[in-house]
Backbone as numpy.savetxt, mean C-alpha at the origin, in Angstrom:
# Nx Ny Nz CAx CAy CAz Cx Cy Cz
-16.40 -18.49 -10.34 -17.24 -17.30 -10.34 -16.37 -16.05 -10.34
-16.90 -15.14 -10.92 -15.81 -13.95 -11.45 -16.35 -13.18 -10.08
-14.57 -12.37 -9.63 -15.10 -11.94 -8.45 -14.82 -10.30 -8.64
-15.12 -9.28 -7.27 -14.71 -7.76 -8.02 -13.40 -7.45 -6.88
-13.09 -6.76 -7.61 -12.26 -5.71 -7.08 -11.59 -4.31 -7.85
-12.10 -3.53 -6.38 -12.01 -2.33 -6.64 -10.69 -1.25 -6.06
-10.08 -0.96 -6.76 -9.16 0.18 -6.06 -9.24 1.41 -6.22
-9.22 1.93 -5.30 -9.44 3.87 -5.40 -7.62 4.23 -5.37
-8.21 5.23 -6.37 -6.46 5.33 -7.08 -6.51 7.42 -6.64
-5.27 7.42 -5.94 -5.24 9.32 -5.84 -4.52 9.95 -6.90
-3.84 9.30 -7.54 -2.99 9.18 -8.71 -2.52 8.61 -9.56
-2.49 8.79 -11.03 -2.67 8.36 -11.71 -1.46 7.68 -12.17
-0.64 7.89 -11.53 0.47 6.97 -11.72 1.05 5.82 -10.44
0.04 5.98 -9.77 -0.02 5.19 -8.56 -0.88 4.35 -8.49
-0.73 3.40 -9.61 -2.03 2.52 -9.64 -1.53 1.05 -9.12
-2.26 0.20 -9.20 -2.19 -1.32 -9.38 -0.69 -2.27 -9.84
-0.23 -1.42 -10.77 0.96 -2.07 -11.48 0.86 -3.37 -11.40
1.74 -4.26 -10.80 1.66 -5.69 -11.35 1.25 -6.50 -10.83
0.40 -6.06 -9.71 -0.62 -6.67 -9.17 -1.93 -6.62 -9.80
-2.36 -5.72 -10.66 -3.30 -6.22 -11.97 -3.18 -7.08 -12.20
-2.18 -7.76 -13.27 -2.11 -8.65 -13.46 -2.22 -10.16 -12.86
-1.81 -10.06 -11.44 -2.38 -11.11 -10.25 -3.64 -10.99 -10.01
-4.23 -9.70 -10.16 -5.56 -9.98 -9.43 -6.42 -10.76 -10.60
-6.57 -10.45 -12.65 -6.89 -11.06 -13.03 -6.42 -12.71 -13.38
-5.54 -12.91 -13.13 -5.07 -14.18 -13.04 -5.82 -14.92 -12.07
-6.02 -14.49 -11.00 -7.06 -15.06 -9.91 -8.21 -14.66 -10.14
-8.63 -14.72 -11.29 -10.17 -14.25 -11.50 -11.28 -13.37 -11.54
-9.99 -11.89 -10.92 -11.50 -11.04 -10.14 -11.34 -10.13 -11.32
-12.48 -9.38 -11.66 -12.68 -8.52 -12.83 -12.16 -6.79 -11.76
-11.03 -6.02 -12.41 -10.38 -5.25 -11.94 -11.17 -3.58 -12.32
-11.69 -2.48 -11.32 -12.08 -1.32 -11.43 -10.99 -0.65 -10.72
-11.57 0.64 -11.28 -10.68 2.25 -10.06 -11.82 2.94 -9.91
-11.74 3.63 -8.68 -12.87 4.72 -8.39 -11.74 5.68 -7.96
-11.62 6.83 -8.61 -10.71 8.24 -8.58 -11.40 9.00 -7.11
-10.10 8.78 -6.53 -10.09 9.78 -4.80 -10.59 11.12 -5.86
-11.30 11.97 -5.09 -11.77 13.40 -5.36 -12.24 13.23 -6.50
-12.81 12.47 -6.93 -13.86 12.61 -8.29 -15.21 11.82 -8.30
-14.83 10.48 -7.53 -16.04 9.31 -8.35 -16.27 9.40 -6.42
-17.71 8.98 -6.55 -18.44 8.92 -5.33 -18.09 7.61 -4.57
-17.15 7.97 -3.69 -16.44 6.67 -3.04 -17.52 5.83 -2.27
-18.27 6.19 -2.13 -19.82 6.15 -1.10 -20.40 4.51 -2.48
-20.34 4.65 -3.12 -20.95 3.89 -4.13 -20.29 2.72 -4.19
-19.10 2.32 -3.69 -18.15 1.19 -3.75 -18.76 0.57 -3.00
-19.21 0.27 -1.49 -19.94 -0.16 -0.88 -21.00 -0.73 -1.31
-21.80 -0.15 -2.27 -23.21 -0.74 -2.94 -22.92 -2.05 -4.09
-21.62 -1.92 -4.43 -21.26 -2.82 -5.55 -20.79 -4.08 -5.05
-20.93 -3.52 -3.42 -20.72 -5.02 -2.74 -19.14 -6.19 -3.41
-17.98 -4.77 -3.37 -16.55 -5.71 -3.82 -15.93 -6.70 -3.04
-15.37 -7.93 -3.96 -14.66 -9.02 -3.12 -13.52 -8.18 -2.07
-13.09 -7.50 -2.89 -11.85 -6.63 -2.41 -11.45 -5.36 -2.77
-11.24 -5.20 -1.84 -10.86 -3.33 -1.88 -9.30 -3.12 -1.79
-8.70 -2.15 -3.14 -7.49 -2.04 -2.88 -7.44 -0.62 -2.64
-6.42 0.24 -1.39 -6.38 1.29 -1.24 -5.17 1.76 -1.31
-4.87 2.27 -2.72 -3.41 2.56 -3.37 -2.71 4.23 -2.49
-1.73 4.47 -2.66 -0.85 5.23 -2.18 -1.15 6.77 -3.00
-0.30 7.92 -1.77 -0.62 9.47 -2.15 -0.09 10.01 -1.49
0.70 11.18 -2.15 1.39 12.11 -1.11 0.37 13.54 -0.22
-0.35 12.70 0.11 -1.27 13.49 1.35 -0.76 12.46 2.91
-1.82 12.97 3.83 -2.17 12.94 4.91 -3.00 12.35 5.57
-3.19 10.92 5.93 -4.65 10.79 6.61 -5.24 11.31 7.77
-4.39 12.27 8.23 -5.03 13.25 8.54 -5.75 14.58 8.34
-4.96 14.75 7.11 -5.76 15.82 6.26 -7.29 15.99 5.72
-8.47 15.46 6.78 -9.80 15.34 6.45 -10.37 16.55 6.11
-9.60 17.72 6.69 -10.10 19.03 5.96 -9.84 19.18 4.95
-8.67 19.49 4.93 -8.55 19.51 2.96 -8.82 18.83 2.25
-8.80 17.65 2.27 -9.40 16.74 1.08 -10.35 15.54 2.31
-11.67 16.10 1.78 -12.95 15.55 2.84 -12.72 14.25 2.27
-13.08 13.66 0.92 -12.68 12.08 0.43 -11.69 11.15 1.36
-10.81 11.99 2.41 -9.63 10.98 3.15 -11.39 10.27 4.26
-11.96 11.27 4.86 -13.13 10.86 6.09 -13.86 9.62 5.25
-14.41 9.81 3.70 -15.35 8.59 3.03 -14.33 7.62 2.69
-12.94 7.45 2.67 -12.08 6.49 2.92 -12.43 5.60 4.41
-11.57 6.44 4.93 -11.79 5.96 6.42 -13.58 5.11 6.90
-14.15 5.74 6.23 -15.84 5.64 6.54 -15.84 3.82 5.88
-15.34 4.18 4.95 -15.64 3.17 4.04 -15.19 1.25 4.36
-13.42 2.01 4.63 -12.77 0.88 5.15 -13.03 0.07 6.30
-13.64 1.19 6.98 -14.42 0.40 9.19 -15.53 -0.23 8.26
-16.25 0.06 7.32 -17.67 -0.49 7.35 -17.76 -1.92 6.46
-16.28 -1.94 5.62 -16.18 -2.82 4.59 -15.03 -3.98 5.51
-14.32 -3.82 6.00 -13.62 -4.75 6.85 -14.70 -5.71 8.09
-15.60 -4.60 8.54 -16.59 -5.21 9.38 -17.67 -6.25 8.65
-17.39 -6.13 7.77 -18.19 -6.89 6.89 -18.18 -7.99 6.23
-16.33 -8.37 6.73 -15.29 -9.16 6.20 -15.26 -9.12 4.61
-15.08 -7.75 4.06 -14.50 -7.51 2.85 -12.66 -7.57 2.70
-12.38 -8.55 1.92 -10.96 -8.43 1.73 -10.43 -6.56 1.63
-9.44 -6.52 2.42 -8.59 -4.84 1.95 -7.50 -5.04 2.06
-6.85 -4.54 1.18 -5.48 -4.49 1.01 -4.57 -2.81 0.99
-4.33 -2.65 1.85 -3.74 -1.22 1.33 -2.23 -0.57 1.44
-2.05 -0.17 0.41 -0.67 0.55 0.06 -0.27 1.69 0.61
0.92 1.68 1.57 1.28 3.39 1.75 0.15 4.21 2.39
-0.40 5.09 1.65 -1.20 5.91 2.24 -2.75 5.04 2.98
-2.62 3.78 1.81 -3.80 2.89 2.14 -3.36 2.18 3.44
-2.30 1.82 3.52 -1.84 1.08 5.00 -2.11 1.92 6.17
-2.01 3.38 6.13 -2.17 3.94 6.39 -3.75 4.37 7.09
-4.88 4.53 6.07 -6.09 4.54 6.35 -6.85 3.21 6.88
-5.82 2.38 6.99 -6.52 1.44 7.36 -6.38 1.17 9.14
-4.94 1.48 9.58 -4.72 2.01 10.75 -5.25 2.95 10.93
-5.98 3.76 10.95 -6.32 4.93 11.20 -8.24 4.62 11.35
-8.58 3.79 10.67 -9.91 3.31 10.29 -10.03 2.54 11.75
-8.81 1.42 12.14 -8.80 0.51 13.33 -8.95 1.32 14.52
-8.29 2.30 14.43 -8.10 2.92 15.70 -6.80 3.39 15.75
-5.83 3.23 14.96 -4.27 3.80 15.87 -3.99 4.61 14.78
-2.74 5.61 15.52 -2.37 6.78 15.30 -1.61 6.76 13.80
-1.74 8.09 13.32 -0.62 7.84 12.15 0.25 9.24 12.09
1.25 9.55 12.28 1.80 10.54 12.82 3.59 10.54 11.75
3.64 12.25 11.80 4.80 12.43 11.07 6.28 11.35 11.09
6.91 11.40 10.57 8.24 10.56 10.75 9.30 12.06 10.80
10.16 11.62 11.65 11.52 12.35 12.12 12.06 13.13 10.26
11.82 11.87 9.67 12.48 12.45 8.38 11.82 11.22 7.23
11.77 11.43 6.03 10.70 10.72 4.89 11.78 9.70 4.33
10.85 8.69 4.08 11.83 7.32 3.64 11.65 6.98 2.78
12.18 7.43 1.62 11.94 7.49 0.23 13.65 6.73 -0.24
13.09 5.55 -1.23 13.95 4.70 -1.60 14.20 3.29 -1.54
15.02 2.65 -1.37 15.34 1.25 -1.42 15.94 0.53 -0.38
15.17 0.16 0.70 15.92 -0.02 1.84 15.63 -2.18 2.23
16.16 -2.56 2.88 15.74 -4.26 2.85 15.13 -4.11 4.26
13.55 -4.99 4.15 12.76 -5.44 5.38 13.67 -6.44 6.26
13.25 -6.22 7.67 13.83 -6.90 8.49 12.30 -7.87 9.23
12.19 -8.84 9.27 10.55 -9.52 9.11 10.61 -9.46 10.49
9.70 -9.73 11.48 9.64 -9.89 12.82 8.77 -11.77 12.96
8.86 -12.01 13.77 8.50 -13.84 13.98 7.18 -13.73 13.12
6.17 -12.83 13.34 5.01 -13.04 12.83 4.68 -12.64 11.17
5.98 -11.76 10.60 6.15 -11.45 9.29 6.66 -13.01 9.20
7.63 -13.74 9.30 8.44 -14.64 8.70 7.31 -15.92 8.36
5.65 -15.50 9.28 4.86 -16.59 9.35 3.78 -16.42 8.37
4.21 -14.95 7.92 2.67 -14.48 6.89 3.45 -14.75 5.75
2.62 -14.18 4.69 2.73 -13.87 3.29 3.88 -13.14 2.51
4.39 -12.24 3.72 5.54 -11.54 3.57 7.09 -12.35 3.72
7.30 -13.75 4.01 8.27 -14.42 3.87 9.56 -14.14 2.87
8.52 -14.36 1.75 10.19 -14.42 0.90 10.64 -13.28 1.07
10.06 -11.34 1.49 10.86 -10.78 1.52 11.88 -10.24 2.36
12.45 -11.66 3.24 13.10 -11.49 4.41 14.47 -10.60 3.87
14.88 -10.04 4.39 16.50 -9.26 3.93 15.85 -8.32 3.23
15.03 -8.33 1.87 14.94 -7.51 0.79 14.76 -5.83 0.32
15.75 -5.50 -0.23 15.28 -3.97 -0.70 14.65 -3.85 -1.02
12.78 -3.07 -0.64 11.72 -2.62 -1.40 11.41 -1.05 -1.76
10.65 -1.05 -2.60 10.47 0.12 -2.32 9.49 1.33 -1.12
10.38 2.26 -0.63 9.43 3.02 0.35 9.36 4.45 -0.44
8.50 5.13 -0.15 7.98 6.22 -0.18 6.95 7.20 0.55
7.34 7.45 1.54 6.41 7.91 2.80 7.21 8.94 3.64
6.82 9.57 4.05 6.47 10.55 5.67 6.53 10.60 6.81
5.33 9.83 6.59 4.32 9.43 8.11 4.28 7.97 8.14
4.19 7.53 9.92 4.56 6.10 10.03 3.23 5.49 10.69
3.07 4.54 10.60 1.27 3.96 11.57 2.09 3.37 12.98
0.95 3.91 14.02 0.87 3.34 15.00 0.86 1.71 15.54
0.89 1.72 16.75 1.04 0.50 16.98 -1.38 0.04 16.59
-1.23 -0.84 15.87 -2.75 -1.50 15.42 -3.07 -2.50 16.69
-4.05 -2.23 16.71 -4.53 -3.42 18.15 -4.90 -4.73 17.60
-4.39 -5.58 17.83 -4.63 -7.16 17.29 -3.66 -7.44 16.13
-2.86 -6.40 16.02 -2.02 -6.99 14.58 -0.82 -6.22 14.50
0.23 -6.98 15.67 1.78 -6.64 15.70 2.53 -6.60 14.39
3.23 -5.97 14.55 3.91 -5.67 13.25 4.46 -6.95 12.59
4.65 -6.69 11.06 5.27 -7.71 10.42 6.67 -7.86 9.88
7.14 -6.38 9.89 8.28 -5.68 9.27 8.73 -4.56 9.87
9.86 -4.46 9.44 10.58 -2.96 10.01 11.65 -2.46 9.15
12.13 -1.24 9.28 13.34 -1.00 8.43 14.10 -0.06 10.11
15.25 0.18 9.25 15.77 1.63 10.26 14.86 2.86 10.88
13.89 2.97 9.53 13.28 4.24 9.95 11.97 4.00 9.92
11.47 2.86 10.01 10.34 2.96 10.26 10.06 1.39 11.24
9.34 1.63 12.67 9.47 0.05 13.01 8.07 -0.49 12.72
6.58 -0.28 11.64 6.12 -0.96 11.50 5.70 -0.44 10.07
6.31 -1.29 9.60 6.18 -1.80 7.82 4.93 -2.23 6.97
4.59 -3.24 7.98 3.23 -3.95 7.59 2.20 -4.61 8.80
1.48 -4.61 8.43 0.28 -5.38 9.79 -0.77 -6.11 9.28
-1.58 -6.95 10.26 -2.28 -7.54 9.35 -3.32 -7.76 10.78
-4.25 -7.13 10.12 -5.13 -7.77 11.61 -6.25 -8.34 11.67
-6.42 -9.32 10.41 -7.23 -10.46 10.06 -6.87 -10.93 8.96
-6.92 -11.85 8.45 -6.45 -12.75 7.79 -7.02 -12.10 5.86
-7.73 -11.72 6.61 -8.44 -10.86 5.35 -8.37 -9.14 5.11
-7.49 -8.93 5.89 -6.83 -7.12 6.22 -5.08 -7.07 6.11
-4.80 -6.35 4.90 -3.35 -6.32 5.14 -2.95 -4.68 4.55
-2.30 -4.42 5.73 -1.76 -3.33 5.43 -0.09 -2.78 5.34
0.49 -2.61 4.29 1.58 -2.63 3.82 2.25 -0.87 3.33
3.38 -0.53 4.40 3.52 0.70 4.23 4.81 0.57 2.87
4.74 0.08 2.66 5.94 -0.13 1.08 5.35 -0.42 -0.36
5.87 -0.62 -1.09 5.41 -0.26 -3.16 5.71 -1.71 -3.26
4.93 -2.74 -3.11 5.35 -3.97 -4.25 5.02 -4.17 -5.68
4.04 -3.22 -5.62 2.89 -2.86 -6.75 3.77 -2.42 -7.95
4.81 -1.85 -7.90 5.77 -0.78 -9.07 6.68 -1.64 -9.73
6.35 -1.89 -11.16 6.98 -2.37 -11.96 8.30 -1.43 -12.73
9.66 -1.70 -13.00 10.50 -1.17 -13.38 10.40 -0.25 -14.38
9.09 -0.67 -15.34 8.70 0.32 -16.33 8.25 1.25 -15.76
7.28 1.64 -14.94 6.12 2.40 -14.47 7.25 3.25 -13.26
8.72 3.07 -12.84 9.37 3.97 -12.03 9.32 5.23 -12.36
9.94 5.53 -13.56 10.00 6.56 -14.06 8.78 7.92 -13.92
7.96 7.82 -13.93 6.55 8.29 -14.15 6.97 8.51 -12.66
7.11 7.37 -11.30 7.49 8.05 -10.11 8.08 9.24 -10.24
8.96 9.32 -10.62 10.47 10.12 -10.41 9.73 11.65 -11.34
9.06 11.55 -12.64 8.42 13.04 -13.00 7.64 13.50 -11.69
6.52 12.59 -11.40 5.46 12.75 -10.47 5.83 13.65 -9.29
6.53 13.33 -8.73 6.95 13.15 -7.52 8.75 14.54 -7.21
8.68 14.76 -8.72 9.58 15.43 -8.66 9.99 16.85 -7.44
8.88 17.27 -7.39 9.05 18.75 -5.90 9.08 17.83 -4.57
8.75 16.22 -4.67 9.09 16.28 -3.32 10.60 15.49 -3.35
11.39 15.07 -4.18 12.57 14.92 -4.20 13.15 15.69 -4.46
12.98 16.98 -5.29 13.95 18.02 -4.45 13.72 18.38 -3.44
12.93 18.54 -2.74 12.78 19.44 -1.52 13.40 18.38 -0.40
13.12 17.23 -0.64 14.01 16.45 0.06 15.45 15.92 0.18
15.96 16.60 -1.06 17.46 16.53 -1.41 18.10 15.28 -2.31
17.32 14.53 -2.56 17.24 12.78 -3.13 17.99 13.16 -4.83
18.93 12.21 -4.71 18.91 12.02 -6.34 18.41 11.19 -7.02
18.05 11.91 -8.21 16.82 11.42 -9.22 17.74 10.11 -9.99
19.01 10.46 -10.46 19.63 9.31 -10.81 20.17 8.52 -10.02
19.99 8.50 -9.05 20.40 7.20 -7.95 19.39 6.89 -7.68
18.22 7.14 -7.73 17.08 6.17 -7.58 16.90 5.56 -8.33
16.62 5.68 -10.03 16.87 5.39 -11.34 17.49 4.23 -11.35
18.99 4.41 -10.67 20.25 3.55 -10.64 19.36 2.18 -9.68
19.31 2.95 -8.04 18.65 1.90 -7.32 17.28 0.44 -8.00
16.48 1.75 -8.59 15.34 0.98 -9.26 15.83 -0.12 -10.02
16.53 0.03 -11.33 16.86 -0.71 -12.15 17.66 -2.10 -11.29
18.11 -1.87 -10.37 18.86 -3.01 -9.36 18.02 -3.44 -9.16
16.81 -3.00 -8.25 16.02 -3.81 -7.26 14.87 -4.38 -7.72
13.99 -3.54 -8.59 12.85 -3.81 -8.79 12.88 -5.42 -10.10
13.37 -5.86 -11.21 13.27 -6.48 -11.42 13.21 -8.02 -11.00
14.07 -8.15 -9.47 14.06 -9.27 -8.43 12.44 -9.18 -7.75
12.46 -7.55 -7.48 11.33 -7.59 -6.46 10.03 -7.90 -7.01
9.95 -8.25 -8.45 8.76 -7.90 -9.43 8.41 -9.27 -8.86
9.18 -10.44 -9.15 8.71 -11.76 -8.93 8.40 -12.21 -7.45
9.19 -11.16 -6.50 9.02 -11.78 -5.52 7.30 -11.20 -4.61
6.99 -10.04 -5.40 6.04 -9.48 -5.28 4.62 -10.80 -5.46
4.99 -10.80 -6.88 3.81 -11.90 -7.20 3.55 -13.33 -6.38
4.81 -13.37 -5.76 4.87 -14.47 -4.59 4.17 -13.99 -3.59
4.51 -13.09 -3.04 3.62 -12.37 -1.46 2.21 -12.09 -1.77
1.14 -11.44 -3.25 0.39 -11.27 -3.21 -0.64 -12.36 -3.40
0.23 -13.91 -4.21 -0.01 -14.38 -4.19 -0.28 -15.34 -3.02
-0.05 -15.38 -2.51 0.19 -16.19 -1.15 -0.99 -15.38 -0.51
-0.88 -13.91 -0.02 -2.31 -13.61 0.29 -3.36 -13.83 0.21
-3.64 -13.68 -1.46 -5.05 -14.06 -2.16 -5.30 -15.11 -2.18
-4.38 -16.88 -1.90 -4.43 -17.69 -1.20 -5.04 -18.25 -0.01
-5.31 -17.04 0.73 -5.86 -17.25 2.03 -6.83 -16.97 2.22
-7.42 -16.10 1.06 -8.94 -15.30 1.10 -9.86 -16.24 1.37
């Protein structure tokens, strides 16, 4: 039976990447509903297998300025309670802690780049296995709180919770597995005022990317796979 899934995308170069391709391989027929355009309120009615909540250089705290972060949040408590699969990226890992209950608050300094996960006992037991050691990609700010019922899975230097999971059918992942080596680039225009302002070089990420991401592509399809496994 053909199943749905839906991801609300804040940008247009922050989509799905090669996890499309996994999700139709496993059957489910793939949508986007555009943050600040399409009536996020309506995803709910379409009754999706799964909800993906892709990444953005905002704030989930920023409910004033962009009111769509509150029908996120609204959305995710009412669709998890419901035992709707969610999966969310970055800003989505993000709203999803924030949906549970715990804090999501600035970082000392933004962790943008290629750094390797360090798994904790309960990462080495999930889905996140093979990427024990591995350089992924980060791109973030702000770090999530400690989640009630779902100890961390990962850590780096600068951030000590990476990923969480606090049902078997909820995973929230503050890193890019999603970004295919083609689709970097488009990062690096996108994103350009906040790597200068952060001091980052554009060709050492370039450099980094081309290293990492072609290993990480496969090992990606392993972890999401293994998830959607468990659904």
């Amino acid at each position: 039976m053909l199943k749905r899934a839906v991801a609300i995308r804040h940008l247009a170069f922050e989509d799905l990447g090669g996890l499309e391709k996994i999700l139709l391989r496993n059957g489910y027929k793939v949508s986007y509903r555009e943050a600040g355009k399409d009536d996020l309120g309506a995803i709910e009615q379409a009754q999706p297998d799964l909800l993906v909540v892709l990444g953005a250089p905002i704030s989930v705290n920023d409910t004033d300025a962009y009111p769509f972060v509150q029908q996120e949040l609204s959305l995710i408590q009412r669709l998890s309670e419901r035992g709707t699969a969610v999966l969310g990226i970055c800003l989505g890992a993000q709203l999803i802690a924030r949906a549970l209950g715990a804090g999501v608050k600035a970082m000392p300094q933004k962790e943008i780049g290629f750094a390797p996960l360090e798994l904790t006992e309960k990462g080495r037991e999930s889905a996140l296995a093979p990427l024990e050691g591995i350089p992924v990609l980060h791109w973030h700010g702000e770090a999530c709180g400690p989640v009630s019922g779902a100890p961390p899975l990962a850590r780096t230097q600068a951030c000590d919770n990476q990923a969480f999971q606090p049902s078997p059918r909820i995973l929230g992942l503050q890193f890019h597995l999603e970004v295919p080596l083609q689709d970097f680039e488009c990062w690096l225009i996108g994103h350009c005022s906040e790597l200068a302002a952060a001091g980052l070089s554009v060709p050492d990420l370039r450099r980094d990317a081309a290293q990492s991401l072609p290993q990480l592509e496969s090992l990606a399809t392993d972890v999401f796979q293994r998830w959607l496994d468990g659904l």
